[in-house]
C-alpha positions, 0 to 999 in steps of 0.5 A: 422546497420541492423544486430545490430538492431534485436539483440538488440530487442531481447535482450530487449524482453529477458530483459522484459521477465526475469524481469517480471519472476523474479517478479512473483517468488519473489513478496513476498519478499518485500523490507523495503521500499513497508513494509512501505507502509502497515503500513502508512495506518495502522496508518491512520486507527487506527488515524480514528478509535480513532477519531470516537470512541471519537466522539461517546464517547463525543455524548454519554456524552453530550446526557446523560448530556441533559437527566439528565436536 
């Protein structure tokens, strides 16, 4: 047992070590599923801004039906 245990140690340091490494070299290839993450918020953004846009639009009109009477 005690002969078992440093191996295994330093085979999930080696682990680790290659993970992280293959991490920073291919982080920009993305798999389909983080490229959908970018494109959920980009949807809600775009959902926001056409809601203020509309309200700015509908305050717009109603204060110039207000000034007409």
């Amino acid at each position: 047992m005690n002969q078992i245990r440093p191996k295994v140690i330093l085979q999930a340091h080696a682990t680790r070590s290659l993970t992280a490494l293959a991490l920073l070299l291919h982080a920009r290839d993305r798999g389909p599923r983080d490229m959908r993450k970018p494109l959920n918020t980009l949807i809600a953004s775009l959902v926001v801004a056409i809601v203020i846009v509309v309200a700015v639009a509908v305050g717009g009109r109603i204060g110039s039906l207000i000034g007409q009477h």
